[in-house]
C-alpha positions, 0 to 999 in steps of 0.5 A: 895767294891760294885758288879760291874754288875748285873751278879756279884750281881747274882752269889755273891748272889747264892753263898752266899746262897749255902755257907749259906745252907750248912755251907760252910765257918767258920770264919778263914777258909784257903780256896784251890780252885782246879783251873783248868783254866776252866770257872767254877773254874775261877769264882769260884776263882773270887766271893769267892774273891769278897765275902772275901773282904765284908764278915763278917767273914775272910778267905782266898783263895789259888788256885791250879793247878794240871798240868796233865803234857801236853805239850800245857797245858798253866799253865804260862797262870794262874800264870800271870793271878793270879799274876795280880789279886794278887790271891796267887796260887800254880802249881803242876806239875804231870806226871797223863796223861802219867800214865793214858796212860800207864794205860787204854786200848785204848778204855777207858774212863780216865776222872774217874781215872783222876778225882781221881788222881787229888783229891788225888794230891789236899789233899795232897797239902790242907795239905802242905798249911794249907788249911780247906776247898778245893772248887770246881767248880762244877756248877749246871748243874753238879750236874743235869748231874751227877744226870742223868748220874748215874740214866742212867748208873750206876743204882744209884739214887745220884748226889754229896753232896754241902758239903763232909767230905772225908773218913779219915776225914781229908778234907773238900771239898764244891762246893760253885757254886751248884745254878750257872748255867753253862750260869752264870757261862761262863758269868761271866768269860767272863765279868771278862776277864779270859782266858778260858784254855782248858784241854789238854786231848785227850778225853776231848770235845769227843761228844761220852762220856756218859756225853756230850749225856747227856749235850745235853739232858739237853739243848734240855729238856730245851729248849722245856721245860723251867725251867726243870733243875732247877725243877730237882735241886731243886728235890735233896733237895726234896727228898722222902725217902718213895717213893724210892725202896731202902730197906736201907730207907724201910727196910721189917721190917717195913712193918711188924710191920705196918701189926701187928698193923693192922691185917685187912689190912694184910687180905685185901692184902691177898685177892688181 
């Protein structure tokens, strides 16, 4: 089976090497993909399919959609399109918006608690269908996004790892699509004719939430300045432990023990 487009070949050859770089996908692997009915998870579900029939290894896809329980969520919209393409799949239905609801006060943001109740749900079904790895569609632009959000808002240096062993070390989540860019990625859907289904959710597309400001940031950044997002992708990669204020990674000690074993420069920052 041969790529049928250049945009194809790009986004297959930028997987493969994210799957490559972080030793994503083993020989046998049940792979779950969470399928949303968003750009990014389509394209996902779509080149890990193009990759499974040219691969040297076999595994095998499942997709998963977690219904947050909205009524104009159009879930029988991903069923046809997954039996078409003969993609198996599976539908969970949940009651998560009505609980998020009840939950937050009117003014909050649910996306977090959401995110987490659906995570919950897609390990408890990675168990009931046998799944080894769960895959996500996080796209780069994401993990920019999220690298800026916590540097901004949370006071943290961090975005989200390609490759994540969960706490109970029973589930491995990995995000194939970490050097596919959002463009690429929207791209790809649209030429693959995937219906693009949006979430539900009253807050979802809100231009007031930290993450849409920061989307907008990044867009004007790299517009002015072309290149820049990929500049800060590849900076996760290149990190510098030694040129971060973190204490865990430059513990005091060491300074000690440098100024021992060179009593002259303990008397050259005495006399600053």
């Amino acid at each position: 089976m041969g790529y049928r487009s250049d945009l194809e070949t790009r986004v297959a050859k930028k997987t493969t090497r994210a799957i490559v770089d972080y030793q994503m996908i083993d020989d046998g692997d049940r792979i779950m993909v969470g399928l949303s009915g968003g750009k990014d998870s389509w394209a996902l579900l779509q080149v890990l399919d193009v990759l499974r029939q040219r691969a040297p290894i076999r595994f095998s896809l499942i997709a998963v959609n977690v219904d947050s329980g909205y009524k104009e969520y159009k879930h029988d919209l991903i069923a046809k399109t997954c039996e078409a393409r003969g993609w198996e799949y599976r539908i969970e239905h949940t009651g998560i918006g009505e609980l998020i609801d009840d939950m937050l006060d009117a003014d909050a943001t649910p996306c977090s608690l959401c995110a987490r109740f659906r995570r919950g749900v897609l390990y408890r079904i990675a168990t009931e269908v046998g799944a080894t790895k769960i895959a996500l569609g996080h796209h780069a632009d994401d993990f920019i996004e999220t690298l800026l959000l916590n540097l901004f808002f949370a006071g943290s240096l961090k975005a989200m790892p390609a490759k994540l062993v969960s706490d109970n070390a029973e589930h491995v989540v990995i995000r194939p699509l970490v050097y596919v860019g959002e463009d690429e990625a929207r791209a790809y859907c649209k030429e693959r004719q995937l219906p693009i289904i949006g979430c539900c959710c009253p807050a979802c597309g809100d231009l007031g939430l930290q993450r849409q400001r920061t989307k907008r940031l990044l867009m004007e950044l790299e517009r002015e300045h072309p290149g820049v997002k990929q500049s800060m992708l590849k900076a996760l990669g290149n990190v510098a432990p030694r040129h971060l204020l973190d204490m865990r990674l430059n513990p005091p000690a060491d300074l000690r023990a440098t100024l021992r074993a060179a009593p002259g420069l303990a008397s050259s920052l005495s006399s600053l």
